[in-house]
VOPAGU-2260 file (C-alpha; in pm, 1 decimal, decimal comma):
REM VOPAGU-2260
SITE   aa  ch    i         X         Y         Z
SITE  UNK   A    0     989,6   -1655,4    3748,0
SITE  UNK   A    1     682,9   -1492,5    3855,7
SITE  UNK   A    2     337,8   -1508,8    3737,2
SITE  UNK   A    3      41,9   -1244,4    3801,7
SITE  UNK   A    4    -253,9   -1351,7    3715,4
SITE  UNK   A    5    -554,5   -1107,0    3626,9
SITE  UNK   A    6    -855,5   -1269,7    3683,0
SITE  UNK   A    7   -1248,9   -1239,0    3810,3
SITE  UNK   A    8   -1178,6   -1545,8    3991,2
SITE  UNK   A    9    -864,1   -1513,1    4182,0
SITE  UNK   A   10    -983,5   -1815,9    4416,8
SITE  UNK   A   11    -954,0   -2101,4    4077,5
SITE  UNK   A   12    -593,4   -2068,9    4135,3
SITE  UNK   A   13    -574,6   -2192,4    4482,7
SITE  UNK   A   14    -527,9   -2547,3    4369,8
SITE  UNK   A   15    -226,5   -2501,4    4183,3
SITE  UNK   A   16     -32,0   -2291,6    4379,1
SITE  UNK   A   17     -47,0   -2550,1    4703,8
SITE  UNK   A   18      15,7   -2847,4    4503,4
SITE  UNK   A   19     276,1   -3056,9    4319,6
SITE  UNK   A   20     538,6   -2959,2    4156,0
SITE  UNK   A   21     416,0   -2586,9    4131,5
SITE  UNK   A   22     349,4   -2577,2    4487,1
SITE  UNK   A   23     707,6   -2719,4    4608,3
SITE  UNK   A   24     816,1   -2420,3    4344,3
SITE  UNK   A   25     678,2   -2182,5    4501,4
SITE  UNK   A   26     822,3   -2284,1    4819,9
SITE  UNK   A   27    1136,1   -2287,1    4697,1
SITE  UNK   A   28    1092,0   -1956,6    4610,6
SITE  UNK   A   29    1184,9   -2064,9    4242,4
SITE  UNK   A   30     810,5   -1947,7    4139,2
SITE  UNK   A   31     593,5   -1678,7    4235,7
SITE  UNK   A   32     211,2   -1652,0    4149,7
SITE  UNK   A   33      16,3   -1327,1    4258,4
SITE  UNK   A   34    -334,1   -1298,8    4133,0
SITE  UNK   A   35    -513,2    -966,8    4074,0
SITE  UNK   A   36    -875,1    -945,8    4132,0
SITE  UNK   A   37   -1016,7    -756,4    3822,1
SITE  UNK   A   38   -1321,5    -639,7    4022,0
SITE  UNK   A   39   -1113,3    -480,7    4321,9
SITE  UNK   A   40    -988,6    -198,7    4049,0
SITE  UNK   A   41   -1354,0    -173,2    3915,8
SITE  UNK   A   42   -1535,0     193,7    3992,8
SITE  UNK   A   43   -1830,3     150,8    3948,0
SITE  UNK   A   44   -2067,7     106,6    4247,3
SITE  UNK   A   45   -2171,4    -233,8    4165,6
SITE  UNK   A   46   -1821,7    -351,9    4106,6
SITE  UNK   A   47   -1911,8    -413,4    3785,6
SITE  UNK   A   48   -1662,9    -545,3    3478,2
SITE  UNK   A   49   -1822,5    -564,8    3188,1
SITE  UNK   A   50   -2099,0    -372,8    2964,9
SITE  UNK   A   51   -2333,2    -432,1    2635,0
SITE  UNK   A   52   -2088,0    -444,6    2276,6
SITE  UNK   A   53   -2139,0    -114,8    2129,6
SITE  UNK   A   54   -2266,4    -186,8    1760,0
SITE  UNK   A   55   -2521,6    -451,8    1906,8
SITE  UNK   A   56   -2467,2    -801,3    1973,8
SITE  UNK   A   57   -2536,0   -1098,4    2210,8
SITE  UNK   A   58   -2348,8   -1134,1    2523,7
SITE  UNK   A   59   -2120,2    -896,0    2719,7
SITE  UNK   A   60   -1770,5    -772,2    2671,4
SITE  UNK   A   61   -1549,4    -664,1    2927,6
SITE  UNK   A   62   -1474,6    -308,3    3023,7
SITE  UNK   A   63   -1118,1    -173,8    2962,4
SITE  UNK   A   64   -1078,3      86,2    3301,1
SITE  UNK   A   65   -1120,2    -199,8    3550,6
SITE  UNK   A   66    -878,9    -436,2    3346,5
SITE  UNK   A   67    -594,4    -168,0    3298,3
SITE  UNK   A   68    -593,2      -6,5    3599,9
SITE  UNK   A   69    -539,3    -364,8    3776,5
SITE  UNK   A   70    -303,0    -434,1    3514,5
SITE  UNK   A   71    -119,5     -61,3    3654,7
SITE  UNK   A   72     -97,7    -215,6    3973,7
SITE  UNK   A   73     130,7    -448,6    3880,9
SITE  UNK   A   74     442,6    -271,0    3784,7
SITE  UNK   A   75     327,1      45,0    3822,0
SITE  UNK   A   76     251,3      41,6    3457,8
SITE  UNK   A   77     586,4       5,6    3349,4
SITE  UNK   A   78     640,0    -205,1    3057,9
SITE  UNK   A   79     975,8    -367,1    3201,5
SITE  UNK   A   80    1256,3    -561,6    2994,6
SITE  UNK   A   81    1147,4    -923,7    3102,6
SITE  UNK   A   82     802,1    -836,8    3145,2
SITE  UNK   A   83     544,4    -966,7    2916,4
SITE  UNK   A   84     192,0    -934,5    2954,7
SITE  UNK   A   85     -32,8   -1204,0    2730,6
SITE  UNK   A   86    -413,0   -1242,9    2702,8
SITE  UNK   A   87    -540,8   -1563,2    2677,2
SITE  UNK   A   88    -759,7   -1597,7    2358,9
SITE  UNK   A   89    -889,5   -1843,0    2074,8
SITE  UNK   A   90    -806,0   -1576,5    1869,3
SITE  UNK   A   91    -448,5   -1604,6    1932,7
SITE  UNK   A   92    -126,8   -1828,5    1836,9
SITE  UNK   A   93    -147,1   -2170,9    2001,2
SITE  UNK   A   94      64,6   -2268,6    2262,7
SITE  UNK   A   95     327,8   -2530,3    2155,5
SITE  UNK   A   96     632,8   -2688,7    2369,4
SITE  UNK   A   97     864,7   -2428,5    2166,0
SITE  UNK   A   98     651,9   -2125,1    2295,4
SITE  UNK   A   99     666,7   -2241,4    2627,9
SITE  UNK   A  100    1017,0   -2267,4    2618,0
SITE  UNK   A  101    1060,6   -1958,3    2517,3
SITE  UNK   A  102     856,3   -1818,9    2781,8
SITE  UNK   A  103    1108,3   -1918,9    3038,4
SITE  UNK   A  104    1351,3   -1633,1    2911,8
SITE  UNK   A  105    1066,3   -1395,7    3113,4
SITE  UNK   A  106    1134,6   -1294,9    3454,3
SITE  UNK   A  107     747,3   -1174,9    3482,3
SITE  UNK   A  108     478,3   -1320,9    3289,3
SITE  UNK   A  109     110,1   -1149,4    3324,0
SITE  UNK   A  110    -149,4   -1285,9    3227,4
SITE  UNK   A  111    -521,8   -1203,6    3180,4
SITE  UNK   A  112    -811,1   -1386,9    3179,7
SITE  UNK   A  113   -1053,7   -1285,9    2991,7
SITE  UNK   A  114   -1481,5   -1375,7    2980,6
SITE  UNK   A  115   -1799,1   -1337,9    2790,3
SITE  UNK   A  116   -1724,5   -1199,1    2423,2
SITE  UNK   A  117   -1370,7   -1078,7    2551,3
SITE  UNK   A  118   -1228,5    -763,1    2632,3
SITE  UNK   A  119   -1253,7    -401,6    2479,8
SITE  UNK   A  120   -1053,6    -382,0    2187,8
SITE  UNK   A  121    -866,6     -61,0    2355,6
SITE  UNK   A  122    -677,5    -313,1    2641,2
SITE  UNK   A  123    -511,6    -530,6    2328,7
SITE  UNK   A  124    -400,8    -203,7    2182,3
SITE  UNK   A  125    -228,3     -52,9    2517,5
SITE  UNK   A  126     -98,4    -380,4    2762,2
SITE  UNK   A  127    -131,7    -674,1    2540,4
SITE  UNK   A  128     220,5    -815,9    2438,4
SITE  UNK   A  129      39,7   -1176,8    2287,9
SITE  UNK   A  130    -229,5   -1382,1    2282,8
SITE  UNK   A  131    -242,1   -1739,1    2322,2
SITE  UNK   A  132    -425,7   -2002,6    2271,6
SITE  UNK   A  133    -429,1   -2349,8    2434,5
SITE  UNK   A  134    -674,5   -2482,0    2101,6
SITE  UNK   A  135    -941,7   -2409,6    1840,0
SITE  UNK   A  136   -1233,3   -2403,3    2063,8
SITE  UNK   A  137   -1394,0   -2185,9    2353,5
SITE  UNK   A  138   -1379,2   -2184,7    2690,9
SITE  UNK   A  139   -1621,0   -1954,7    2988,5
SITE  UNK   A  140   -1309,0   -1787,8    3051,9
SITE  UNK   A  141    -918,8   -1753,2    3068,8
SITE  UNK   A  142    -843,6   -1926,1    3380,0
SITE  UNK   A  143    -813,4   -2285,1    3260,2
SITE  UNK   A  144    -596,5   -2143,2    2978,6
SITE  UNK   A  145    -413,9   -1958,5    3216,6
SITE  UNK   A  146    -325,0   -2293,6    3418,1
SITE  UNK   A  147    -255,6   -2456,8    3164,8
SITE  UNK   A  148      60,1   -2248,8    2998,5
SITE  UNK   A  149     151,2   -2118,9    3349,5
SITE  UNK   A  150     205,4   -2557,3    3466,7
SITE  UNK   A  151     337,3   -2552,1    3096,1
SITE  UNK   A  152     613,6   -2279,0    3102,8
SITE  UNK   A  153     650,6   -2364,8    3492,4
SITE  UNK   A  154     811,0   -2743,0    3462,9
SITE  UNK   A  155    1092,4   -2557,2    3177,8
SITE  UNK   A  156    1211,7   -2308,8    3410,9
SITE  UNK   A  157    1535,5   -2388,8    3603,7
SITE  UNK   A  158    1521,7   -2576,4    3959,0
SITE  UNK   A  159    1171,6   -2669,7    3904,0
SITE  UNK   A  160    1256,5   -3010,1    3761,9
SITE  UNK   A  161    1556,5   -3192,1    3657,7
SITE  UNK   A  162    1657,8   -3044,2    3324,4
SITE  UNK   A  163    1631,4   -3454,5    3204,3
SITE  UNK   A  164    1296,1   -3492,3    3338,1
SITE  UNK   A  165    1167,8   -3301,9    3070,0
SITE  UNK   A  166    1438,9   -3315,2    2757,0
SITE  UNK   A  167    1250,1   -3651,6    2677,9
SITE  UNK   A  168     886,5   -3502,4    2679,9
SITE  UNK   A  169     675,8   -3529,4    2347,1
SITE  UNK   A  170     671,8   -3235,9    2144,2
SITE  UNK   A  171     999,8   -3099,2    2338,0
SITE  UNK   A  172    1223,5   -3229,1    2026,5
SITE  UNK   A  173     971,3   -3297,4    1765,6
SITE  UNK   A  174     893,5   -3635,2    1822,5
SITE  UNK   A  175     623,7   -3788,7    2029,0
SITE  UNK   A  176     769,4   -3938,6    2364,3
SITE  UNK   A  177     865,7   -4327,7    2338,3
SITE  UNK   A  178     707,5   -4576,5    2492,0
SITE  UNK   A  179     735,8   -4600,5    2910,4
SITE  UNK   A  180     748,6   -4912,1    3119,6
SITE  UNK   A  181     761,8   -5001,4    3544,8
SITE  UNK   A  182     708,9   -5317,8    3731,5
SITE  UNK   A  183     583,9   -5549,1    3737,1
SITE  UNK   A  184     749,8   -5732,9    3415,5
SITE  UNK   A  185     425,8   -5899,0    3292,8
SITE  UNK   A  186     110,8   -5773,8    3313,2
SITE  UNK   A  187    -194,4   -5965,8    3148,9
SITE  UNK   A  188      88,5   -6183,6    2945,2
SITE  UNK   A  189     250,3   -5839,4    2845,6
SITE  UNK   A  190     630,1   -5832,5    2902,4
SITE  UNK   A  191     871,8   -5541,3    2930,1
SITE  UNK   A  192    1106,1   -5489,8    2601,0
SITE  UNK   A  193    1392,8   -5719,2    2650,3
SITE  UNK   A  194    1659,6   -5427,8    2556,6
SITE  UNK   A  195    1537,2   -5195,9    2863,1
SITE  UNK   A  196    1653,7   -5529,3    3088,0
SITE  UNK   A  197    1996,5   -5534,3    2888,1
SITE  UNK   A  198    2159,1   -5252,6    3085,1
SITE  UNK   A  199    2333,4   -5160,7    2725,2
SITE  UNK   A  200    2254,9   -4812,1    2751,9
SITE  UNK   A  201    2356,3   -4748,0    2352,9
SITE  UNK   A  202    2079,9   -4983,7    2257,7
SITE  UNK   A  203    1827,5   -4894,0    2486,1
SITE  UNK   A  204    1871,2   -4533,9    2320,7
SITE  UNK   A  205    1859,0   -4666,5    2012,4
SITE  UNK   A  206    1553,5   -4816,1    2066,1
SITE  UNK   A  207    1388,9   -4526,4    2228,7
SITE  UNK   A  208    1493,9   -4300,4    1918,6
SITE  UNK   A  209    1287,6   -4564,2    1663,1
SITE  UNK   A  210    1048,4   -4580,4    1902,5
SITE  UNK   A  211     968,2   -4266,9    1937,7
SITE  UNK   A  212     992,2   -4215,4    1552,3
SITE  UNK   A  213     755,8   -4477,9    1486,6
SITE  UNK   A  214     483,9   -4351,6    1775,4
SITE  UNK   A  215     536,9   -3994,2    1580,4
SITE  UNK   A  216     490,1   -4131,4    1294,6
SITE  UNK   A  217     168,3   -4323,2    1372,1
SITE  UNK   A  218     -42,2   -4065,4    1598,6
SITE  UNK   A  219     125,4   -3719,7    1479,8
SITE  UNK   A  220     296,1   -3787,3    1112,2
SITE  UNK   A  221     221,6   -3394,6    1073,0
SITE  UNK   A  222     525,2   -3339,0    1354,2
SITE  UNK   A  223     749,9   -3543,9    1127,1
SITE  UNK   A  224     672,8   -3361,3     811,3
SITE  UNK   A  225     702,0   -3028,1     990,3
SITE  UNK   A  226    1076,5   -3109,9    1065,3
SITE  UNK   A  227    1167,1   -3239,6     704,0
C-alpha cells in the first residue's frame, strides 16, 4: 500500500517512517510513504498557503491552487481505481477499526493535512473522496490525524503483521480486548489466571471470550448494544 501525504510539514513524518513496525514495512517494501510539501506547489512569491476567509472571520484558511496542484503531482491528476484521496477533518466521519479495515482494500491512500480554519471549500468539491476524523475535538493541523489512521490502516494490511496479531485487538470484533498477562506469575500478591497455566486451549478461549465480554461490558457497554 502506499501513502502520500500532503502536508506543510513534510519533516513530522520522519519518525514514523524509520521506526517500528512501519519502518520494517517500508523496508520490506510492503509500505510506501511519500510526502508532498504543500508550499513547493505554492506561486506566490512568498510561498505562501493560505489567505483571509472571504465573508470575514478570525483566522486563516488555506488556499485551494497550492493544495491541488500538489495534489496533481501525485497521479498526474488521475482519479485511479484504488486511489482514494481523504482530508483529515473534525468535520468528518470518525475513524473506527471497521474503516480502517476497509481502507486496506486501497492500493493508494492520499491524504491531506489540513491547518488554521481548513481549506477552501473548492478542494472538497474537486479531490476530496472523505473526510475523517480521529475524534470530536481540534487539533493545529492534520498531521497527527494523519499518523494516526496511516499506523491504523498500516498494521491491517497484509505482511505487515501476523494476520493473528491483530484478529484479537479491541474494537476489531466488537468487543474490547481481554485481559493480557507475562511473567513473572505474581506481582505485588497478584497471580496469573490459573486457566492460562492449564494448557487447555478450549478453556483458555472460553475464558478470553467472557472476559472480553465482561471488560466490554464494563468500559464500552455502547459496543455491546451496537451489535444487538
Amino acid at each position: 500500500m502506499r501513502f502520500d501525504v500532503l502536508t506543510l510539514f513534510p519533516d513530522m513524518f520522519k519518525p514514523i517512517m524509520e521506526e517500528s513496525i512501519i519502518g520494517r514495512a517500508i523496508q520490506n517494501n510492503i509500505l510506501t510513504i511519500n510526502t508532498v510539501n504543500i508550499r513547493d506547489y505554492s506561486k506566490n512569491k512568498h510561498k505562501k498557503t493560505d489567505d483571509y476567509p472571504y465573508g470575514g472571520s478570525t483566522g486563516m484558511v488555506m488556499t485551494p491552487q497550492p493544495i491541488y496542484d500538489a495534489w496533481f503531482s501525485i497521479n498526474n491528476g488521475e482519479k485511479r481505481i484504488g486511489t482514494k484521496t481523504i482530508y483529515l477533518s473534525p468535520q468528518g466521519n470518525i475513524l473506527t477499526q471497521e474503516t480502517a479495515l476497509n481502507l486496506t482494500q486501497y492500493d493508494q491512500l492520499i491524504l491531506l493535512c489540513g491547518h488554521y480554519e481548513g481549506v477552501d471549500e473548492r478542494i472538497l468539491e474537486l479531490i476530496v473522496d472523505e473526510e475523517i476524523s480521529i475524534g470530536d475535538y481540534v487539533l493545529t493541523g492534520g498531521e497527527l490525524p494523519a499518523m494516526v489512521l496511516m499506523d491504523c490502516v498500516s498494521r491491517l494490511v497484509p505482511g505487515v503483521l501476523p494476520e493473528e496479531a491483530f484478529q484479537n485487538d479491541s474494537h476489531f470484533n466488537g468487543l474490547l480486548e481481554f485481559p493480557q498477562y507475562t511473567r513473572p506469575y505474581s506481582f505485588m500478591d497478584k497471580t496469573v489466571p490459573d486457566v492460562l497455566l492449564s494448557g487447555h486451549h478450549a478453556e483458555i478461549e472460553k475464558w478470553r471470550h467472557e472476559m472480553a465480554v465482561e471488560r466490554t461490558q464494563k468500559k464500552r457497554p455502547d459496543l455491546l448494544e451496537k451489535n444487538d
